[in-house]
C-alpha positions in Angstrom: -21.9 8.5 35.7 -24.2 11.2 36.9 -22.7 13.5 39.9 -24.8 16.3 41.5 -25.5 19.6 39.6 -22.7 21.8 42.0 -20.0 19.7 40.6 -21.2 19.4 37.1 -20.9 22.8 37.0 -17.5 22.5 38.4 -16.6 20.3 36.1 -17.9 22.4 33.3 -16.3 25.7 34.2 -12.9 23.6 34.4 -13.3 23.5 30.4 -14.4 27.3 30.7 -11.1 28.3 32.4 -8.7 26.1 30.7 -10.5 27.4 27.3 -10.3 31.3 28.4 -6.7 31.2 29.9 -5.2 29.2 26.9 -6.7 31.6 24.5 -5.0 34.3 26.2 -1.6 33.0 26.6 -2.0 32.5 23.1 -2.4 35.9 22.3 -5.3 34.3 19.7 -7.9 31.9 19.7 -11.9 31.5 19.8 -12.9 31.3 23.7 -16.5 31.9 23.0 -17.7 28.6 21.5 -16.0 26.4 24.3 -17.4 28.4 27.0 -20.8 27.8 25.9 -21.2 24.5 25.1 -18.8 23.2 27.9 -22.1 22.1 30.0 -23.6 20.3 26.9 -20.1 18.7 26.4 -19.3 17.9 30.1 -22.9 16.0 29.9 -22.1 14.2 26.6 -19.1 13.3 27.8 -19.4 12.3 31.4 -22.7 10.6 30.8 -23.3 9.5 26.8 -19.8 8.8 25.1 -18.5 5.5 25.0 -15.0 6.3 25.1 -12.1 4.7 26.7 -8.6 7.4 27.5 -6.7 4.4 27.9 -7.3 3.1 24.1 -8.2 6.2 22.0 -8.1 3.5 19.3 -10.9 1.4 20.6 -12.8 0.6 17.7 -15.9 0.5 18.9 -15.7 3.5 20.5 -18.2 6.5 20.0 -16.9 9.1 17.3 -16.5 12.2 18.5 -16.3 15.2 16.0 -15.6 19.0 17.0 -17.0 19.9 13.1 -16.9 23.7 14.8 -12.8 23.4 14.6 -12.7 26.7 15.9 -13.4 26.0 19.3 -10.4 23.6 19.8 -9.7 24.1 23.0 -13.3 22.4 23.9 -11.8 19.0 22.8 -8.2 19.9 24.3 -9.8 20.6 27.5 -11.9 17.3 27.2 -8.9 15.3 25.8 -6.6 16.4 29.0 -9.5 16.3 32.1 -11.0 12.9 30.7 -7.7 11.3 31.0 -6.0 10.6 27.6 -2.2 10.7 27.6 -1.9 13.4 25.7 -2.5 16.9 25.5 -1.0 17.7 28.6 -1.2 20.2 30.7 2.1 22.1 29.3 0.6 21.0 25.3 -2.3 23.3 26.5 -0.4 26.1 28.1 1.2 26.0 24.9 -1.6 26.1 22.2 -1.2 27.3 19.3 2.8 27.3 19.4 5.2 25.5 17.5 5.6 22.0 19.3 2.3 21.7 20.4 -0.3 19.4 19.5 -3.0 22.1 20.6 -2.8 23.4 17.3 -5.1 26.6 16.5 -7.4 23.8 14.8 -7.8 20.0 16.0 -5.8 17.9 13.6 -6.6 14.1 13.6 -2.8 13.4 13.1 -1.2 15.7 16.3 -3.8 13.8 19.1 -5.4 10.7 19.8 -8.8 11.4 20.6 -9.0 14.0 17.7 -11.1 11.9 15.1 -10.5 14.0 12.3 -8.9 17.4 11.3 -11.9 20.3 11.2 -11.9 23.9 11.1 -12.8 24.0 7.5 -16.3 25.0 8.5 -19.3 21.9 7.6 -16.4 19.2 6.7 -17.1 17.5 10.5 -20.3 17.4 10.0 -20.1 15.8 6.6 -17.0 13.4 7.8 -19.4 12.4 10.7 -21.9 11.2 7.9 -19.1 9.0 6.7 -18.3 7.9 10.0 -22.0 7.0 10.4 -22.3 5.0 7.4 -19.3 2.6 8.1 -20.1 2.2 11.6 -23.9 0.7 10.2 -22.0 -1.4 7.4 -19.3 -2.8 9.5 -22.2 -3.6 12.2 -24.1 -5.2 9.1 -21.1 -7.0 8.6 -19.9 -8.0 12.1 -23.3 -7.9 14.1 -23.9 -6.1 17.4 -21.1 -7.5 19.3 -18.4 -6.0 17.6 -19.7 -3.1 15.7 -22.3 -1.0 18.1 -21.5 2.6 19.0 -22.9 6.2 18.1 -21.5 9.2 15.8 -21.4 12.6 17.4 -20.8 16.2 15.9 -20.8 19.3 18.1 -21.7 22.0 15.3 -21.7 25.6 15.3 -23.8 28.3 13.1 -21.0 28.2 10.5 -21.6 24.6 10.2 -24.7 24.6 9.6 -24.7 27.7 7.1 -22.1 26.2 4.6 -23.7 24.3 1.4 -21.8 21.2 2.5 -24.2 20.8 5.1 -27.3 21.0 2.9 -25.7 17.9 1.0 -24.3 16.0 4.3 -27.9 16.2 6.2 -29.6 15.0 2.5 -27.2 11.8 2.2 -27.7 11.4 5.8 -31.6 11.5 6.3 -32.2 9.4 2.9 -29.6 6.8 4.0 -31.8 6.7 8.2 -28.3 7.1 10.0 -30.2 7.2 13.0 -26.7 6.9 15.1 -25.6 10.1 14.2 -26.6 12.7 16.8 -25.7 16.6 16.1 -25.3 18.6 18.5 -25.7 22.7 17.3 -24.8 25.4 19.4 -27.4 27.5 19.1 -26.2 30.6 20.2 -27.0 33.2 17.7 -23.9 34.9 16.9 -21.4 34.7 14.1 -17.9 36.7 13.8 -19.7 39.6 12.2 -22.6 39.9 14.8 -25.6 38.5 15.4 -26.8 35.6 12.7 -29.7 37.9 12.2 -27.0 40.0 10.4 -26.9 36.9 7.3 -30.0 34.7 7.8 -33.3 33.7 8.7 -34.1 31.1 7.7 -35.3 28.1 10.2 -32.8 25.7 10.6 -35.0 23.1 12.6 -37.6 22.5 9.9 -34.7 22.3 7.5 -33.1 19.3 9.3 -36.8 17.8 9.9 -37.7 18.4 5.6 -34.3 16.0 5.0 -35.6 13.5 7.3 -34.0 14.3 10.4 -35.3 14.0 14.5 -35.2 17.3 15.7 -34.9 18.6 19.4 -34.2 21.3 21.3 -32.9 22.3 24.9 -31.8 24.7 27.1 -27.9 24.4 26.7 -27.0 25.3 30.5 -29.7 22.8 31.9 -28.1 19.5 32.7 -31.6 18.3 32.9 -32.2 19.3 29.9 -29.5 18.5 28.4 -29.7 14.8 29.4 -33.8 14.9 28.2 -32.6 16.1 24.5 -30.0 13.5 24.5 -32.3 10.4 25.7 -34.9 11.8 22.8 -31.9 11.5 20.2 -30.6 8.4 21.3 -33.8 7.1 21.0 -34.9 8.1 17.6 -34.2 6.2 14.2 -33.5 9.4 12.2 -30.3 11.2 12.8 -30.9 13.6 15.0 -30.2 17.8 15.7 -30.3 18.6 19.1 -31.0 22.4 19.1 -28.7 23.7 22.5 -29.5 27.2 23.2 -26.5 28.3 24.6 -24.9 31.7 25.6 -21.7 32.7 23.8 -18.7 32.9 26.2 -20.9 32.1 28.9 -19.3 33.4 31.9 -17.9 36.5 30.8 -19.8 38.8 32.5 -19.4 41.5 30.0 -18.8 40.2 26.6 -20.8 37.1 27.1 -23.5 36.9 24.3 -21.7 38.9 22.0 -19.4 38.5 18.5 -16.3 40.1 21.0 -16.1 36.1 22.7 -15.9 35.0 19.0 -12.9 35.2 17.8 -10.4 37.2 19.9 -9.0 36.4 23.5 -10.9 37.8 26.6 -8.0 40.2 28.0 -6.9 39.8 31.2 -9.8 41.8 33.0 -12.4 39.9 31.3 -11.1 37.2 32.7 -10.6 38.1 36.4 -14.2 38.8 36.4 -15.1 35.7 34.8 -13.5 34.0 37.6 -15.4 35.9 40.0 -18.3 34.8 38.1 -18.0 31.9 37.9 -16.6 30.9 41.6 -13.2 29.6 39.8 -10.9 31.0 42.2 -7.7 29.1 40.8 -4.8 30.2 39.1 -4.6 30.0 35.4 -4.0 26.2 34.2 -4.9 25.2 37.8 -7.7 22.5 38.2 -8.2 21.6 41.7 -8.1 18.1 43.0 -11.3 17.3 43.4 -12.7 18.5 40.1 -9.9 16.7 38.3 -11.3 13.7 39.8 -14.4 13.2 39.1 -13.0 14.2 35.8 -11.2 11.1 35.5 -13.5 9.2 37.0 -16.2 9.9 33.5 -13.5 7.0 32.2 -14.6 4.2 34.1 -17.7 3.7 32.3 -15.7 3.2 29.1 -13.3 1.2 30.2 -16.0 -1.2 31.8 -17.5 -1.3 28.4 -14.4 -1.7 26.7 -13.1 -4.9 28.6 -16.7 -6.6 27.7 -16.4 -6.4 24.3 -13.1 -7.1 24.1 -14.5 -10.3 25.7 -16.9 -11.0 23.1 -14.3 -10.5 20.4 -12.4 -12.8 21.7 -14.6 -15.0 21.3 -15.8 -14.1 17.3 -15.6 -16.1 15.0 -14.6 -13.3 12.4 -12.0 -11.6 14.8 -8.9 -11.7 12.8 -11.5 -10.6 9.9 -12.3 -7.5 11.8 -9.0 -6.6 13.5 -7.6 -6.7 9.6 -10.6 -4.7 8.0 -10.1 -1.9 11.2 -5.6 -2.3 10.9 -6.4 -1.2 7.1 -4.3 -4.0 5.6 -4.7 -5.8 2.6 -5.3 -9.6 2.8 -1.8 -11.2 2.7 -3.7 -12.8 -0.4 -4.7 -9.7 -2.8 -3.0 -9.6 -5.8 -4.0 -7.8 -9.3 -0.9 -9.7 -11.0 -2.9 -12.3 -12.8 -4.9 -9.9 -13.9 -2.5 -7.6 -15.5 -1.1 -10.4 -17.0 -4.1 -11.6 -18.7 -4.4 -8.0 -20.4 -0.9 -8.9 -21.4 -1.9 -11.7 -22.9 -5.0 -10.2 -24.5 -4.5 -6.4 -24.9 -7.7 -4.2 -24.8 -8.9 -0.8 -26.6 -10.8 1.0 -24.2 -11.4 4.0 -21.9 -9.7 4.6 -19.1 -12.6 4.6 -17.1 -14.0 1.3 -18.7 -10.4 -0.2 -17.5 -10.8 1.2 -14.4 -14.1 -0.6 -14.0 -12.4 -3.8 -15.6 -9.8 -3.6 -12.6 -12.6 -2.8 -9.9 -14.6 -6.4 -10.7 -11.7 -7.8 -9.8 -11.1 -6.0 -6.5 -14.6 -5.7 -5.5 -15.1 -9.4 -5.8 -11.3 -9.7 -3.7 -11.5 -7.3 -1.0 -14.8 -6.8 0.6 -13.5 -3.6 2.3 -14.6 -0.9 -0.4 -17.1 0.7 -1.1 -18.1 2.5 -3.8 -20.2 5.6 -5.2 -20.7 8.1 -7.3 -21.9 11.7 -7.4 -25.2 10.3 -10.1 -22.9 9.2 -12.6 -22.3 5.6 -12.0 -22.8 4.6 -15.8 -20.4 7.2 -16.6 -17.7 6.7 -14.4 -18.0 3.0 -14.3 -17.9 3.0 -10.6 -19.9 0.3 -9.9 -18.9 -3.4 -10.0 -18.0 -6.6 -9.1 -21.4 -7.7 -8.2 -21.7 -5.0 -5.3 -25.0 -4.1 -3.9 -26.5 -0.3 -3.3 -26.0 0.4 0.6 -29.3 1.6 1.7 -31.4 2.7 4.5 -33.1 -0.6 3.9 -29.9 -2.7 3.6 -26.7 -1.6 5.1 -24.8 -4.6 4.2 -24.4 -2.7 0.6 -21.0 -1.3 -0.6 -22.2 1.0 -3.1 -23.6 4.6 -2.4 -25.5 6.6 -4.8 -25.3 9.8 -3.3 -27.1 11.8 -6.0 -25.7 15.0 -7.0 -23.7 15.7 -4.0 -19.8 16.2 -5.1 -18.3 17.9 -2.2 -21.2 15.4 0.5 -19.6 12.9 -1.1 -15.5 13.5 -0.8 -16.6 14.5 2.4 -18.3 11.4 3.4 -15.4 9.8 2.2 -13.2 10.5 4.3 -14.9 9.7 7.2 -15.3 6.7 6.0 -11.3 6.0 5.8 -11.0 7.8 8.9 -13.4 5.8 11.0 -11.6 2.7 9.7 -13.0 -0.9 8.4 -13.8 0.1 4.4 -12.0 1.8 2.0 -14.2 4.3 0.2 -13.9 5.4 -3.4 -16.4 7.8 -5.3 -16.6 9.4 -8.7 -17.4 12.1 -10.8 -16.1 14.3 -13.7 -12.8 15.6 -13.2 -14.1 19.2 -13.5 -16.0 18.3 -11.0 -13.1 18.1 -8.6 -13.8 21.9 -8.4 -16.6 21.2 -6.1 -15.0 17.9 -4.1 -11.5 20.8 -3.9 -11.8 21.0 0.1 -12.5 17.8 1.2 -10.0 16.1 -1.0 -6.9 18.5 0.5 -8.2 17.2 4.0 -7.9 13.5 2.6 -4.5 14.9 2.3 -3.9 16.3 5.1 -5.7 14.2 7.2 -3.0 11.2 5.7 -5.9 9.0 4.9 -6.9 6.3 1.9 -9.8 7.9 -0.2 -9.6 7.0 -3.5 -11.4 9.7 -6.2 -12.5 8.0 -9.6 -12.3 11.5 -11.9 -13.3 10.5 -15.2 -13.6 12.5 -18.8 -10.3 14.3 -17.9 -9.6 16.1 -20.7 -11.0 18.1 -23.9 -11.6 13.9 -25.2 -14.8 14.1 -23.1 -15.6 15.8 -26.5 -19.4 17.3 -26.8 -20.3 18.6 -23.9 -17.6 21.4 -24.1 -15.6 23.8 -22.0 -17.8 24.1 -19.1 -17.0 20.0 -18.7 -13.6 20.2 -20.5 -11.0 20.1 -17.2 -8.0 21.8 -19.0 -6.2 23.3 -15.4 -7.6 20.2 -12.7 -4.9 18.2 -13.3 -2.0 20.5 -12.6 -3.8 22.1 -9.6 -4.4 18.9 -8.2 -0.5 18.0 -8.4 -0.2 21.2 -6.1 -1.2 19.5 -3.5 0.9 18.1 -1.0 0.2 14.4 -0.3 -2.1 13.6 -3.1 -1.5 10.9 -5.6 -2.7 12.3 -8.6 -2.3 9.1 -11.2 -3.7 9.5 -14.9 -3.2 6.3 -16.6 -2.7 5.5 -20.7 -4.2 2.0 -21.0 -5.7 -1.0 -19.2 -2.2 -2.1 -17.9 -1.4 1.5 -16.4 -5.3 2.2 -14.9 -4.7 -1.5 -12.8 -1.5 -0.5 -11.9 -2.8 2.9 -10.3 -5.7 1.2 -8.5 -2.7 -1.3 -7.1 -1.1 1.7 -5.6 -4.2 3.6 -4.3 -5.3 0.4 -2.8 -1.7 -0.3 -0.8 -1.4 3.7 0.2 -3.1 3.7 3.4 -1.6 7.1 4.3 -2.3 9.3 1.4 -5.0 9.2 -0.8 -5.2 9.1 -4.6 -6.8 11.3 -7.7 -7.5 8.5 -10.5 -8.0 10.8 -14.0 -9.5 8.8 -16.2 -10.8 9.0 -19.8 -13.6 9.4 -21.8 -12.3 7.8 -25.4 -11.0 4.6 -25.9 -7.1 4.4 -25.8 -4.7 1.4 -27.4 -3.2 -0.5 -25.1 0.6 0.5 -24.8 2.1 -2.0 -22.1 2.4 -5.7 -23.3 5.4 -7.1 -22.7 4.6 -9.2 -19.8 7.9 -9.2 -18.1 6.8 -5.1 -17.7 5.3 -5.2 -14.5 5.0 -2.7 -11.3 6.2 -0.3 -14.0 3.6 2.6 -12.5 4.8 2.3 -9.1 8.0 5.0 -9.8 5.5 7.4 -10.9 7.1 7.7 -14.3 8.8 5.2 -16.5 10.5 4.5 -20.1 8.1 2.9 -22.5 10.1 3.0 -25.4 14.0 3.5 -25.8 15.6 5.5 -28.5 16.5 3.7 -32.0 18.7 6.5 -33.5 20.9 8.3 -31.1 19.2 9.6 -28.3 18.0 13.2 -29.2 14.7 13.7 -27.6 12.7 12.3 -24.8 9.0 12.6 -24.9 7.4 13.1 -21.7 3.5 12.4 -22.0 0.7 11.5 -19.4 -2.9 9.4 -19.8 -4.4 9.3 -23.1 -1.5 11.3 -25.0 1.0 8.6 -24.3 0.2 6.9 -27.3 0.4 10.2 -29.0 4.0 10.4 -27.7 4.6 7.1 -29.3 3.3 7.9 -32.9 5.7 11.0 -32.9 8.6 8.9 -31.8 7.7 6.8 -34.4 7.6 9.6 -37.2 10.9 10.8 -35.8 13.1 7.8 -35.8 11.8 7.7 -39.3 13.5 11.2 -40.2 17.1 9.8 -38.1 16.1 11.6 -34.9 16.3 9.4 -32.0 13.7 9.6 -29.4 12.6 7.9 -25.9 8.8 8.0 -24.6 8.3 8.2 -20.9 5.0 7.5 -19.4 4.2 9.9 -16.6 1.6 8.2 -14.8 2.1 10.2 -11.4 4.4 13.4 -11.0 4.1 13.3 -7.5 5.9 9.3 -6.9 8.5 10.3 -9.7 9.2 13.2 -7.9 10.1 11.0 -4.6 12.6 8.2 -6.6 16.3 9.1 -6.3 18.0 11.5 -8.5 19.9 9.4 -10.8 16.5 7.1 -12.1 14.8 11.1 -12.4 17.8 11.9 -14.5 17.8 8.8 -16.6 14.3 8.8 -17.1 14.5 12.5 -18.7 18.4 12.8 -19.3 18.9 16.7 -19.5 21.3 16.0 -23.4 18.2 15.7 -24.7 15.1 17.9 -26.3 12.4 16.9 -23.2 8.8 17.4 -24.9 5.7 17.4 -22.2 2.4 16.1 -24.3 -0.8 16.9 -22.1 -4.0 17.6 -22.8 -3.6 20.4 -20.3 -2.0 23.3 -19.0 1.3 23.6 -20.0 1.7 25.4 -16.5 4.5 23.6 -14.2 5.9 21.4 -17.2 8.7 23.4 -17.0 10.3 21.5 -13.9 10.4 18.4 -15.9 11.5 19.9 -19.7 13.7 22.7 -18.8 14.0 26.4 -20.1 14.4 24.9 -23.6 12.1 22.4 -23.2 9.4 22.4 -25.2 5.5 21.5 -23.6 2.8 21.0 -26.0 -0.4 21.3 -24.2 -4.0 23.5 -23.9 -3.2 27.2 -22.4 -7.3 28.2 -23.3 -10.3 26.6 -22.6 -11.6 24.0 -24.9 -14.6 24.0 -27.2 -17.9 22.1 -27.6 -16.8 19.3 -30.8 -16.5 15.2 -31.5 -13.3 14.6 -29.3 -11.1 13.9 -32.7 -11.8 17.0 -34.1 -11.1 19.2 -31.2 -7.3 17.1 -30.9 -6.8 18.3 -33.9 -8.3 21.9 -33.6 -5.3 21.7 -30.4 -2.3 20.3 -32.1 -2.6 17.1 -30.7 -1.8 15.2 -33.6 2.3 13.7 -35.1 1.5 15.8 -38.1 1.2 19.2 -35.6 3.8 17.8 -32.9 6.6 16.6 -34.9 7.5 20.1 -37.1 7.5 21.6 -34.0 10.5 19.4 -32.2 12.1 19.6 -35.7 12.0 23.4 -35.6 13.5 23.5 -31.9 16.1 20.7 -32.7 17.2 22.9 -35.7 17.3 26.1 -34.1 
């Protein structure tokens, strides 16, 4: 749909208005960026977008991400005149207040439309990259009928000035996502000032040295506008379109400047923008006719919609499809037999060789995931069941090596699980989860599947010392709200953990896996689903119950040999495997209090900060663990430099019991 210039720019200061006056009700906001990219949005939206209001959930719909979060009420003002259901007209008059879905930044979860939570500055960008690559290996997958639409990221300076970008544009150029068009505002100012306050370096031959299309256009031309588009569009490279645009752009005396940033106009500045602008309408007001041909951007979508509904219809692989995008499981997946076999046939090895065990089985099961890791593939084990590397060459892969790109990668990841159709899973080296911090709390918060394979979690990683030693990671992770963070003592346990990633689709899931080989402790086959309460008893008290040992990963077997010593001195003692604090924490009161009965001596065992123990063992508890950093030694010596031996553990229950 292409309407004359006079009411593009109608259309366009309808954004301007609704962004300015919200702002100001609000009392807070950032007017600025919507204001100046509202006619490079009302073009991309009226004219490029395949979108339908009707079915936000279309899945061949053009992606849409806002990775400059800031300027929220650019997609709420899009959301609302385009037609979708929801924000309303009283959501926007609200922004920013309890109750409203127009929350400060967009959040995936509060508004259809919203394709994933950004404000976090870089993260839509990198999501987008994600978005991009399961969009090319579900089309490799499905073909052109199905699976044929675009990726696009309106991007701010910030964006572009954060290190995540430098990693997102570097996956994205190698990997040729040439459906991934970014859209920069280019408007020179950051909340300090000018960017010639912090920078100077050249963006444009940045993007082009990663392998990008570049382009640039005049950001208040429509012409324009539509020229830089049709280049992009065009080109096999991702590309950035370069939109010179004026800050607040219509605010006759603020425009331009850092004072549009991040504040609201003030009343006066916004009278005169009106004036300016020729909006003579009250605040919240959009007049008829604007409205309209508003609305009327929809049609093209819908048209497009109802044909390919038609040819899925009539698709061989529909209910295929409609299960990969509905994130289910096939009715038939099942890791049971497996499990059992270990059973049958118990295993000595690392966690992370068991969680590669378990993953040829569900690779070669569920043709949804897809794997990757951060360059250390033969270290994590993150790469089998016979999958093939997903490359510019091939996108019918399901493995991606995306080089040394930790925080690219998580980021990816999620916009992977967020564009729907794969599962995605990545590795690296628990430490590492330092870099990956960010994106993995919006997996969380974003409530999607994304499953982290953290390997050499602890001081048993062994030679390579502190600096790779994670001694705090584990705790922090637990901090954070929606997060499955599941460290596994054996074979059994690690295919037990991948069983619950897999079914959570809403959360995703920190797998903390280990370097060393560790016995297997589960075989007694009528023991199964024993992981999914988060914590569990693996071996009752002989003697009368006096202590309950409370241990995690690869010190569960630990636990076990100091029951063992002492039952042998008359001192009864339980083992409980906590696999994942965060699922024991959500079973009822009376299985917590069985599990770790409050008569007894409760002993934590991690290789880890003893910080946050304490909720589990009491104020007499005891919590053996690693309060320092660890040191550079063969992993056996440095458990024993730590006390993580039944010669160093078992005195020191002995001493508390005795008292």
């Amino acid at each position: 749909m292409s309407l004359d210039t006079a009411r593009m720019v109608q259309m366009a200061n309808a954004i301007r208005a609704l962004s300015m006056d919200a702002v100001q009700a609000a009392n807070s906001g950032h007017p600025g960026m919507p204001m100046g990219m509202a006619d490079v949005a009302t073009v991309l939206w009226s004219e490029y977008l395949k979108h339908d209001p009707a079915s936000p959930d279309w899945a061949d719909r053009d992606r849409f991400v806002l990775s400059a979060g800031h300027g929220s009420m650019l997609i709420y003002s899009l959301l609302h005149l385009s037609g979708y259901a929801a924000p309303t007209m009283d959501d926007i008059r609200n922004f920013r207040q309890l109750g409203s879905p127009c929350a400060g930044h967009p959040e995936n979860f509060l508004l259809d439309g919203v394709e994933s939570t950004t404000g976090p500055l870089g993260q839509g960008l990198a999501m987008a990259v994600g978005m991009a690559i399961a969009e090319r290996k579900l089309n490799a997958d499905f073909g052109d009928d199905i699976v044929d639409h675009k990726t696009w990221v309106i991007a701010g300076d910030g964006c572009l000035m954060e290190g995540i970008n430098h990693e997102a544009i570097g996956l994205a150029g190698h990997l040729k996502l040439g459906r991934m068009n970014v859209l920069w505002d280019d408007n020179q100012i950051t909340i300090d000032g000018g960017t010639d306050l912090s920078t100077s370096e050249d963006i444009k031959a940045r993007y082009a040295a990663t392998g990008w299309h570049v382009v640039s256009c005049d950001g208040h031309d429509f012409d324009d506008i539509r020229r830089a588009l049709d280049e992009a569009q065009a080109d096999e490279r991702p590309s950035l379109v370069a939109c010179r645009t004026v800050i607040g752009k219509g605010a006759p005396n603020k425009q331009g400047t850092s004072a549009t940033h991040g504040a609201p106009l003030g009343d006066e500045e916004i009278s005169a923008a009106r004036d300016v602008l020729g909006w003579d309408y009250k605040p919240f007001e959009i007049p008829e006719q604007v409205l309209s041909d508003w609305r009327g951007t929809a049609d093209a979508g819908a048209k497009a919609h109802s044909e390919w509904n038609d040819r899925l219809s009539a698709d061989s692989q529909r209910a295929e499809f409609e299960r990969r995008m509905s994130g289910d499981l096939p009715a038939k997946f099942s890791l049971d037999n497996y499990i059992q076999s270990l059973m049958k046939e118990p295993v000595k090895v690392a966690t992370r060789k068991a969680s590669e065990m378990a993953l040829d089985k569900i690779n070669a099961m569920l043709p949804d995931t897809m794997g990757g890791s951060a360059d250390l593939t033969g270290s994590n084990n993150t790469k089998a069941g016979g999958i093939g590397p997903f490359t510019a060459d091939d996108y019918s892969g399901r493995y991606i090596y995306y080089g040394i790109r930790e925080f690219g990668m998580a980021a990816a990841m999620n916009g992977m699980a967020l564009h729907g159709g794969v599962i995605p899973y990545g590795g690296t080296f628990l430490v590492f989860t330092d870099y990956c911090r960010a994106a993995i709390r919006l997996s969380a918060l974003q409530q999607v599947r994304a499953i982290y394979v953290m390997t050499h979690d602890s001081i048993g990683l062994g030679e390579d010392g502190p600096t790779h030693q994670p001694v705090e990671h584990v705790q922090s992770l637990r901090m954070i709200p929606n997060l499955l963070v599941m460290r596994p003592a054996d074979a059994v346990e690690t295919a037990e953990c991948w069983d619950i990633a897999l079914r959570s689709k809403d959360r995703p899931a920190v797998l903390a896996l280990s370097r060393q080989n560790l016995p297997q402790v589960r075989n007694h086959p009528e023991e199964t689903d024993m992981s999914s309460k988060g914590a569990y008893r693996l071996k009752k008290a002989g003697n009368a119950h006096k202590v309950t040992l409370v241990a995690s990963g690869s010190e569960v077997h630990l636990a076990l040999a100091c029951a063992d010593e002492l039952e042998k001195q008359g001192v009864g003692a339980s083992v409980v495997s906590m696999v994942c604090t965060q699922l024991f924490d959500e079973q009822d009161e009376a299985y917590r209090k069985d599990m770790i009965p409050a008569s007894s001596l409760r002993v934590s065992i991690e290789a880890g900060t003893t910080f946050g123990w304490e909720r589990y063992t009491g104020e007499n508890g005891l919590n053996i663990g690693i309060d320092s950093f660890g040191a550079s030694a063969p992993a056996g010596d440095l458990f024993k430099k730590f006390g993580f031996t039944a010669d160093a553990i078992v005195p020191q229950i002995m001493n508390k019991l005795n008292g």
